[in-house]
C-alpha positions in Angstrom: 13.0 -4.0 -25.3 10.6 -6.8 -25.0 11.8 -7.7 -21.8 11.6 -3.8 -20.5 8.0 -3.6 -21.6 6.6 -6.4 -19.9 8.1 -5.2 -16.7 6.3 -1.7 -17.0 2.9 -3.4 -18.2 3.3 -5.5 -15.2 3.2 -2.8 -12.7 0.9 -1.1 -14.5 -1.6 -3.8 -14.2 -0.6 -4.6 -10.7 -1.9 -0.8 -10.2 -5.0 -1.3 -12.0 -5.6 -4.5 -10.5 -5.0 -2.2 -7.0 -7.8 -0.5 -8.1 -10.5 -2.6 -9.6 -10.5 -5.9 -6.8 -10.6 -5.5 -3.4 -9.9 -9.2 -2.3 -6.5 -10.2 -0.7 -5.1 -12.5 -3.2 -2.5 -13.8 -1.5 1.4 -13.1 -2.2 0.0 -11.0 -4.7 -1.5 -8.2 -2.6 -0.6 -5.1 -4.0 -0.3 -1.4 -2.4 -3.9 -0.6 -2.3 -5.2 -3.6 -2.5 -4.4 -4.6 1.1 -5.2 -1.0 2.2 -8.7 -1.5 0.3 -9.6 -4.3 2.5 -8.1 -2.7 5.4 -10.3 0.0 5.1 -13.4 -2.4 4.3 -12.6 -3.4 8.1 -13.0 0.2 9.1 -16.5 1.3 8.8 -18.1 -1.3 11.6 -14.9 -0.1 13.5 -16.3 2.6 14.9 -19.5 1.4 15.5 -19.0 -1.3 18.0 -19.3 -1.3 21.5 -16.1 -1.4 23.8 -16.5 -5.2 24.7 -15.7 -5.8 20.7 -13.3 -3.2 20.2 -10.3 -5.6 21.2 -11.7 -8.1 18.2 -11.7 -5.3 15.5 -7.9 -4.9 16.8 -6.8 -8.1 16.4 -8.8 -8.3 12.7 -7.1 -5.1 12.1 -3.7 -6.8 12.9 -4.1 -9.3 10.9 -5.0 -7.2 7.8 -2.7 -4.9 8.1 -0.4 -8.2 8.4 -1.0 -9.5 5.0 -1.0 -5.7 3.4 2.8 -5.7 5.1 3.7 -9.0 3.4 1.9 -7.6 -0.1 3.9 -4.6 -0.4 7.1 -6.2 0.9 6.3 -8.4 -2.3 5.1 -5.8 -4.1 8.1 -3.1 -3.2 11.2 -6.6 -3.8 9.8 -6.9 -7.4 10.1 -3.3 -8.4 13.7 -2.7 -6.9 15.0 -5.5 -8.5 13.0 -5.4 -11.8 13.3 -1.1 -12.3 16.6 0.3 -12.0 18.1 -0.8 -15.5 14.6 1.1 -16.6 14.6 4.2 -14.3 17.9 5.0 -13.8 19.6 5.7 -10.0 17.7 8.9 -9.5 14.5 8.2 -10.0 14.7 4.8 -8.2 16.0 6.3 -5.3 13.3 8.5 -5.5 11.0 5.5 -5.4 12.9 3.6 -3.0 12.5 6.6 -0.6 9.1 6.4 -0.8 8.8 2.5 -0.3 10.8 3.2 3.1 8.3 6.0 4.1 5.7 3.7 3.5 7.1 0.7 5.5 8.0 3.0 8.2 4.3 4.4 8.0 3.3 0.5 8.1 5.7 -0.1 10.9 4.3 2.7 13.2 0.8 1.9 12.6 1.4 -1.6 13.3 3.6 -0.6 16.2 0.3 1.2 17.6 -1.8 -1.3 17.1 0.2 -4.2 19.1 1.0 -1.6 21.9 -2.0 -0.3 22.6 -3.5 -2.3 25.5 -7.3 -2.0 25.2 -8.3 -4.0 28.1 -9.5 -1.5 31.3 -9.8 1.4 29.1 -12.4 3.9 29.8 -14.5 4.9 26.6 -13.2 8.0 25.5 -9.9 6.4 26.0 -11.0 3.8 22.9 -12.7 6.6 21.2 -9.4 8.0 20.9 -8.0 5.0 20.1 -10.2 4.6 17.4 -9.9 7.9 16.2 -5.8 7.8 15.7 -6.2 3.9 13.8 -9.0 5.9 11.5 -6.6 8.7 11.1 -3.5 6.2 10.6 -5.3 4.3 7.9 -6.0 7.8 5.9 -2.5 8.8 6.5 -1.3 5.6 5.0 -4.5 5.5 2.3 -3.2 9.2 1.2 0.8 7.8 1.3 0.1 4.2 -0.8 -2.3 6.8 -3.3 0.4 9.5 -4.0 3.1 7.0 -4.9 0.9 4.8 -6.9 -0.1 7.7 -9.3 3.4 9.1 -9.1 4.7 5.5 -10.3 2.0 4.9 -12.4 3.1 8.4 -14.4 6.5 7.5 -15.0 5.9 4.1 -15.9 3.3 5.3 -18.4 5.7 7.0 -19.6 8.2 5.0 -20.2 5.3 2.5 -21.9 4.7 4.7 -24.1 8.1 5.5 -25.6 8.8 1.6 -25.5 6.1 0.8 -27.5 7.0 3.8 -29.8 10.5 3.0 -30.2 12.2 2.4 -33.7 9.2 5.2 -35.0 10.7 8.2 -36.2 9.5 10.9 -34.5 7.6 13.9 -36.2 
C-alpha cells in the first residue's frame, strides 16, 4: 500500500508543481509546466515585427522541444508506475490521451519546422502567427483536461489508500 500511495502522491504533486512554477526544470518538466513557459513565449509573439518573427520561431522550437522531452518523461513514469493501480480500462483511457497529446505535440511541432518564414508577405506571418497562437490553446485546453481528469482519479484513489484498513460507516 505504501508503495501505491507514494506513486499517486507523486503525480499529484507533479500536477501541483504543473501549476504553481513556471520554470523548466529540466527532465522534470511536467505537462503544463513546459506549456506554461511556452505560453510565457507567446505574448511578445505577436507583437514583433516580421524581421523577428523567424527568432520567436526558433525560441518557440526550442520550448516546445523541452515540453516534448518533459511529457515523454512525464507520460514513461505514469505507464509504467499506474496500471497495477488503475486497472487496463482506465489506463488505456489515459494512454489514449497521452497519444492525442503527442500527436497534438507532433503536429504543432511539425508546423513550426515546415513553415518557411523567409519571403513571406505580412498577412502571410499574421496567419502564421495566428494558427501557432491557436495551436498553443488547442494543446493548453488538451494538457488541462487530462491533467484535471488524472488528477480526479488519482485523488481518488488517495483517498481510499489512505483510508484503507477503516471500517467504513
Amino acid at each position: 500500500m505504501s508503495d501505491k500511495l507514494t506513486t499517486v502522491n507523486r503525480i499529484i504533486d507533479e500536477h501541483q508543481t504543473i501549476r504553481t512554477h513556471i520554470k523548466l526544470v529540466g527532465d522534470s518538466v511536467n505537462d503544463l509546466e513546459g506549456l506554461l513557459s511556452l505560453e510565457r513565449a507567446r505574448p511578445d509573439w505577436m507583437l514583433n515585427p516580421p524581421e523577428l518573427v523567424y527568432e520567436k520561431q526558433n525560441k518557440m522550437l526550442q520550448t516546445v522541444h523541452l515540453l516534448q522531452d518533459g511529457l515523454k518523461n512525464h507520460f514513461s513514469f505514469e505507464e509504467k508506475s499506474l496500471p497495477p493501480l488503475l486497472g487496463e480500462i482506465i489506463m488505456r483511457a489515459l494512454i489514449l490521451e497521452h497519444s492525442d497529446i503527442r500527436n497534438a505535440l507532433d503536429g504543432f511541432l511539425s508546423t513550426l519546422v515546415n513553415t518557411k518564414l523567409e519571403g513571406s508577405t505580412y498577412e502571410q506571418l499574421l496567419a502564421f502567427k495566428w494558427n501557432i497562437n491557436q495551436r498553443i490553446e488547442d494543446l493548453r485546453q488538451l494538457l488541462e483536461g487530462h491533467a484535471g481528469r488524472e488528477e480526479t482519479i488519482l485523488k481518488m484513489m488517495k483517498r481510499a489508500l489512505e483510508d484503507k484498513g477503516k471500517p467504513i460507516a
